[in-house]
N, C-alpha and C positions, 0 to 999 in steps of 0.2 A: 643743411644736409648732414653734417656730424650731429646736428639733436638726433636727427631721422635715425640714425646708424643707432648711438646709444641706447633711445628706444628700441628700436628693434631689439639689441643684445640682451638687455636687461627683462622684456618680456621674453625671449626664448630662453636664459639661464634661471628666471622663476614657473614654467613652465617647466622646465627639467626638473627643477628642486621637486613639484609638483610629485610629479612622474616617477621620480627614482622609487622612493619607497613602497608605492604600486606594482614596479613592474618587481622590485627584488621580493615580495613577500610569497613564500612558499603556497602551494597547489592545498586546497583542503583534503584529505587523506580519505577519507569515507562520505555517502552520504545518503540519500534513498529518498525515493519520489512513489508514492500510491496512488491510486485510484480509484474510488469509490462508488457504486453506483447503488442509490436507492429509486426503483421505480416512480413514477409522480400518479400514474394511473393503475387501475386494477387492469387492464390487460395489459399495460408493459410486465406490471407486477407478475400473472398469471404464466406469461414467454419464458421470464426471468427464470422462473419455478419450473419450469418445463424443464428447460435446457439443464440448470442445475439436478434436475431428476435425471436424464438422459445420462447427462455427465457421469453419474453415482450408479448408474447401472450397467452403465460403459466398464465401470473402472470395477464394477463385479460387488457392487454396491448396492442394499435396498432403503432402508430408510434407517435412521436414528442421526448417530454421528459417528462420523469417522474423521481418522487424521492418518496422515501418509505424509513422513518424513526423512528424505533424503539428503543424508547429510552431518554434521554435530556441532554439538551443544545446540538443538532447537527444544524450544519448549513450548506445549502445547495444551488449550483445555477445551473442552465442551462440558457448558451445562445445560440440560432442558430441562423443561417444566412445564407441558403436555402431552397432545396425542398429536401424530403427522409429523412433526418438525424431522427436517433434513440439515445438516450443519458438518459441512465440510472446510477440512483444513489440510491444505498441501504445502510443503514448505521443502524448498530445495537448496540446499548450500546450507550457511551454518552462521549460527548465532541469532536465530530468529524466532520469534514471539510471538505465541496469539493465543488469545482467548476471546471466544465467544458464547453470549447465552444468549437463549432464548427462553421467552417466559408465553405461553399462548397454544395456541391451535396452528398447523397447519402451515408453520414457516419454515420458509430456506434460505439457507446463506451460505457462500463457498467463502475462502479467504485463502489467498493463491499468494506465497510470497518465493520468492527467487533473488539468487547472488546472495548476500552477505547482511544480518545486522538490522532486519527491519523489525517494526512492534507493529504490534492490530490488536485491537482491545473491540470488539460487537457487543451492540445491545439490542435483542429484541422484546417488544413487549404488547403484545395483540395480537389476533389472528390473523393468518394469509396474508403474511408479511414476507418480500424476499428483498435479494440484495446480495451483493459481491464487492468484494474487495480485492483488488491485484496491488502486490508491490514487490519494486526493485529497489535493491540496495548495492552497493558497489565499496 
């Protein structure tokens, strides 16, 4: 019975040892999570292109590129290199990055970031291509 008991002790005091410097190490301070979506089909692709044109003329928008930024230190780029392309960049809060190009006919892309501290770097390259990006940072 006293084996039994020492066992016991000595696994639940290596177990602690285990444990302490897990539970004492401080919270990560920042971080950020994206989401990505590139169509798989030409009519997801085609919806995709809808909605982001709806969106851009919603928001008093017709085609090229636009950026709408609420917030500082954000930085932002577009560059195209066709006819049709739409390439939207919204970024809300502050310390946040993006740049997207497109090279092609007839593509869209939004890139939507919010809260604090995120990057987005896009690449398009072909025609009637879409695609969106959302990301939070904290």
């Amino acid at each position: 019975m006293n084996r039994q008991i020492a066992t016991l002790i000595q696994a639940t005091a290596l177990a602690a040892a285990i444990g302490l410097p897990l539970a004492s190490a401080p919270a990560m301070a920042g971080g950020s999570i994206g989401f990505y979506y590139s169509p798989r089909t030409t009519r997801d692709a085609r919806a995709l292109d809808l909605g982001l044109r709806a969106y851009s003329l919603y928001d008093g928008l017709r085609s090229g590129a636009h950026i709408r930024q609420f917030g500082r230190n954000n930085r932002a780029g577009v560059g195209q290199d066709g006819a049709g392309n739409l390439g939207i960049i919204r970024q809300e809060g502050s310390g946040h990055s993006a740049v997207l190009r497109q090279d092609g006919n007839d593509n869209s892309y939004g890139i939507f970031q919010f809260g604090r501290n995120t990057d987005a770097n896009v690449a398009q390259a072909g025609d009637r291509q879409s695609g969106a990006a959302l990301l939070f940072g904290w």
